[in-house]
N, C-alpha and C positions, 0 to 999 in steps of 0.2 A: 748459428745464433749465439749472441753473447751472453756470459752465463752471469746471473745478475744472485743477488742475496734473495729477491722476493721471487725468485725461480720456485717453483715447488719441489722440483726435484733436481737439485744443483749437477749440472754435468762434470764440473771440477773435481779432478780426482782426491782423493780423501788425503786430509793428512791433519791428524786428530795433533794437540797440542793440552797441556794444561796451564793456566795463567792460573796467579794465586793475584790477590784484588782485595784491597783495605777502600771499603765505599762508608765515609763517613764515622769510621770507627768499627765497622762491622769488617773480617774477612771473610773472605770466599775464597775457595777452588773451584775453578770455571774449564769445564772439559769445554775446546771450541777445535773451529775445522776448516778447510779451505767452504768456500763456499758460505758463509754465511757472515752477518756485520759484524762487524770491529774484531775481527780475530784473536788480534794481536794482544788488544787492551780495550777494558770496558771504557767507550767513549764519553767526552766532559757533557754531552749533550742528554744520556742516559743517567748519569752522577748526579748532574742538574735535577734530573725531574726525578729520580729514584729519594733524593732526599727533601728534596719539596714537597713530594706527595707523602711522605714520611709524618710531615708536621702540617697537614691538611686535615682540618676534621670534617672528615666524611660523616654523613649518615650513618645510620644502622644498615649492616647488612654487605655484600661480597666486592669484591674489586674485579677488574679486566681489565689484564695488558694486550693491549693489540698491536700484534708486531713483534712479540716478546723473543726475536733472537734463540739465544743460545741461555738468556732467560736471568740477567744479570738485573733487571728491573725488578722482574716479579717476583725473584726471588728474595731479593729485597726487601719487599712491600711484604712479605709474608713472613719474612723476619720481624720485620716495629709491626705488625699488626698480627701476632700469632693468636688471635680468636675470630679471625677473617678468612673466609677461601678465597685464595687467590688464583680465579682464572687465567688461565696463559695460553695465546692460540698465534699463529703465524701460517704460512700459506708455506712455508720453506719446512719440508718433511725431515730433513737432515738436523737441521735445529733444531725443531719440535725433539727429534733423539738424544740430543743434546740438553735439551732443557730439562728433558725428563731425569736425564743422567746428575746432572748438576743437581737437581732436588735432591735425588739421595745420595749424592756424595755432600751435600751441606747439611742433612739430616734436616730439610724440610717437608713437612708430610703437607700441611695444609694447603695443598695447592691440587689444580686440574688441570693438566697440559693436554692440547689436542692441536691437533692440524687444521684448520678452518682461513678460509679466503677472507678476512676481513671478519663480517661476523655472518657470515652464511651458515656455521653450523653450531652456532649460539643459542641458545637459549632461552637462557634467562633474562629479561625485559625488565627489573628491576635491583640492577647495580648501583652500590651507593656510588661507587665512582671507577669510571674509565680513564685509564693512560695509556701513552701513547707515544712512544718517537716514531713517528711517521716515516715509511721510506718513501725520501723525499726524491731516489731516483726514481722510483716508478712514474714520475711527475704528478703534475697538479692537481690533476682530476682526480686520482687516486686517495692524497693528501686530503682534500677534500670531499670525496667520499668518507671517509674515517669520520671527521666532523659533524656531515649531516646524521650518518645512519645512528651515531652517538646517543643522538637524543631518544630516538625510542629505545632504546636497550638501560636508560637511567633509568630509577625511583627518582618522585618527585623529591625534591633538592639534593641528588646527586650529583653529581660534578663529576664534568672533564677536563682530562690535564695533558696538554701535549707541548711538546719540546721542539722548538724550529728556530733555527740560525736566522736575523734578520735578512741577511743574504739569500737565504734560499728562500724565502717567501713568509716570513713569518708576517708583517704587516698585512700581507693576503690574507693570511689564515686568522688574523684576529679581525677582519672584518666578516668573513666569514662566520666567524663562533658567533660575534654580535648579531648577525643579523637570525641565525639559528636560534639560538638562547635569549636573545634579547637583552644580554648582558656578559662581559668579557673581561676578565683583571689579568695585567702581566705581574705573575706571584712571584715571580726570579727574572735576573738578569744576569749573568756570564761569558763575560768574552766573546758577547756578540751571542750567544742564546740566549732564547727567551721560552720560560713557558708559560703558557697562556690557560687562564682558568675557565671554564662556564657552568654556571650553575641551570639547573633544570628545575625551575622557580614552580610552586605548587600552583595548581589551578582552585582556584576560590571557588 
């Protein structure tokens, strides 16, 4: 079987590296490893939505990266928002190691990394806002799962923010958020990304 990044327990044999990463004016030291996304370099798609969601006013109350790698997003978001927890959970046990590692080697405390399939071992039901680069290999369904399960895990006027190349399906996935949320803004555009915003509009 081919060993993919959203594997939970990646077959590829280990081989740890560290990238230093200027995202925005902030650096980082980012421990990463065969077997999980962008190894090499924090991808423009994650950059994208790591500083968009930067200058996003969220609600009162915690954030969720879903998806979060080797944890170059969340950790980020827990940098411009250091009075925030920032959740971090992915299905890939090797990254979640990783992510955890990159917290303290960046001396970020605020944050919760755990292993969770999307959001099966989540919680909390009241996130001012969810992000999200979607692996878009997993295909559509998947992509799309992320979207729907989105809305119950928000407070009301929370917001979700996901990151998808017009190519791989983003016009899918902003019809999707609309018909979810009821309402869908593309807040960035980049060399062909786009991230797509929903708000979780209060009920009167």
């Amino acid at each position: 079987m081919m060993d993919h990044y959203y594997s939970s327990k990646p077959s590829s044999e280990s081989h740890r590296e560290t990238i230093e990463v200027n995202l925005s004016g902030r650096k980082f030291s980012f421990v990463t490893d065969a077997g999980v996304f962008s190894k090499k370099r924090v991808d423009l798609g994650s950059e994208v939505l790591a500083t968009t969601a930067a200058h996003t006013a969220f609600p009162e109350g915690n954030l969720l990266d879903v998806g979060c790698g080797y944890g170059p997003i969340g950790l980020y978001l827990a940098k411009a928002f250091p009075n925030r927890q920032v959740e971090m959970v992915d299905i890939n046990e090797r990254a979640i190691l990783l992510a955890k590692e990159n917290a303290k080697l960046n001396a970020t405390e605020n944050t919760e990394i755990y292993a969770s399939n999307l959001f099966e071992q989540v919680e909390n039901h009241q996130f001012a806002g969810i992000i999200s680069n979607p692996p878009i290999r997993a295909g559509k369904k998947v992509v799309h799962q992320i979207l729907e399960e989105a809305y119950d895990y928000l407070r009301p006027e929370g917001k979700l923010l996901i990151v998808i190349q017009k190519k791989q399906g983003a016009p899918s996935a902003q019809k999707k958020m609309e018909a979810i949320f009821g309402n869908v803004n593309r807040v960035a555009l980049e060399k062909g990304y786009w991230v797509l915003a929903s708000t979780k509009e209060s009920k009167e």
